[in-house]
Residue, then its C-alpha position, 0 to 999 in steps of 0.5 A: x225224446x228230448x226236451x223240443x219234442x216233448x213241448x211240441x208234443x205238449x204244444x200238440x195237445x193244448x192245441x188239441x183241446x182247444x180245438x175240441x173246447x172251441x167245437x163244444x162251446x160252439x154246438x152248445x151255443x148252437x143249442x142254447x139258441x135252437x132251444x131260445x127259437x124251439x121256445x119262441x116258436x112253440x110258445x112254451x112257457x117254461x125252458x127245457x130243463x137240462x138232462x143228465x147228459x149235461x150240456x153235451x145232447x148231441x150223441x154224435x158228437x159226445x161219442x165223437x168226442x170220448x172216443x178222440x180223447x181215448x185215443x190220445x189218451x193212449x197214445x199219450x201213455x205209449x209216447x210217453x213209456x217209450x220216453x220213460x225208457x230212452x230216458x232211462x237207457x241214457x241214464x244208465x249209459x252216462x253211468x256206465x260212461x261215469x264209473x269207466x272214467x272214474x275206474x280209468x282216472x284211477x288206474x292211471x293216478x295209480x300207474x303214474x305215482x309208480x312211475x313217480x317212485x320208481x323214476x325217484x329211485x332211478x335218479x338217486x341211484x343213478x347219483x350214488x352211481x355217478x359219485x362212486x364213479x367220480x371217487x374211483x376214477x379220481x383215486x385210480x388216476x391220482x398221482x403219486x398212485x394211492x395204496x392198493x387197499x384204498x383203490x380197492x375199497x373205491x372199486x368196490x363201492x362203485x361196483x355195489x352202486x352199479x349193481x343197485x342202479x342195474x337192479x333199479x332199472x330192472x325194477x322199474x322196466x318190470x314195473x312199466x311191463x307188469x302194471x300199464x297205463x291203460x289203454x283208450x281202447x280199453x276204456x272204449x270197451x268198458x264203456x261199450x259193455x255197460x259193464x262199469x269195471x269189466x274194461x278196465x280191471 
């Protein structure tokens, strides 16, 4: 229930008994003057002196009146449970909404500084790659050609940068299949299951 309904509800009510203190003072003004005119016309010397039931003498009226105050009471109590409860239930969906975001931000953080690394690691060995490449392309084709040993030595070093960048890039591609970012669908289900960090595990 929220907070336009519950003052009108509120408005209701003071509405409510305002009509009721507005009837009872009028039978009591009612009843003083009746009493003034029983008085005048009886000439008794002495006023009738209040009786336990206070100012409120007529039965019909006072039953009347206990009887619609209960039955707001009550209805007042099951109105209010059942907007205890909507309360409730919407807290505990934003919670559940909180932790799933949360849990969700995290995972993708976490994905994201893998990537990071992994892409870092993937640019230097792709430079090592590109600079053993140049040295041996450079030595290969250097006229007067350099000894055997030394073109050797070149092919050898660009061979061991290209196994490191294969095996980086290997790396990286099993880092993207094992850990994923996670899904919008995967955060819909968490949130849709209450269940905090069932969706997203």
């Amino acid at each position: 229930m929220g907070l336009d309904e519950r003052l009108g509800w509120m408005l209701f009510g003071c509405v409510i008994g305002f009509i009721l203190g507005y009837i009872v003072r009028y039978l009591r003004e009612i009843k003083e003057e009746l009493d003034e005119v029983d008085d005048i016309v009886k000439e008794r010397r002495f006023r009738r002196r209040a009786n336990d039931d206070g100012f409120m003498r007529v039965w019909l009226v006072r039953d009347l009146a206990v009887l619609i105050v209960v039955i707001f009471t009550v209805w007042a109590a099951f109105t209010s449970a059942n907007a205890s409860k909507d309360v409730r239930d919407q807290q505990d969906r934003i919670d559940s909404i909180t932790v799933c975001t949360s849990e969700y931000l995290a995972r993708t953080i976490r994905v994201l500084n893998i990537r990071t690394d992994a892409v870092q690691e993937r640019a230097d060995a792709n430079l090592e790659l590109q600079k053993a490449q140049a040295k041996f392309f450079g030595l290969l084709l250097k006229i007067p050609p350099i000894p055997e040993g030394d073109r050797r030595a070149a092919a050898d070093e660009y061979l061991k940068a290209l196994d490191h960048f294969v095996e980086v890039s290997n790396k990286t591609k099993n880092d993207g299949k094992s850990d994923p970012y996670p899904t919008n669908a995967e955060l819909s289900a968490c949130i849709d299951n209450h269940g905090g960090s069932n969706g997203l595990q």
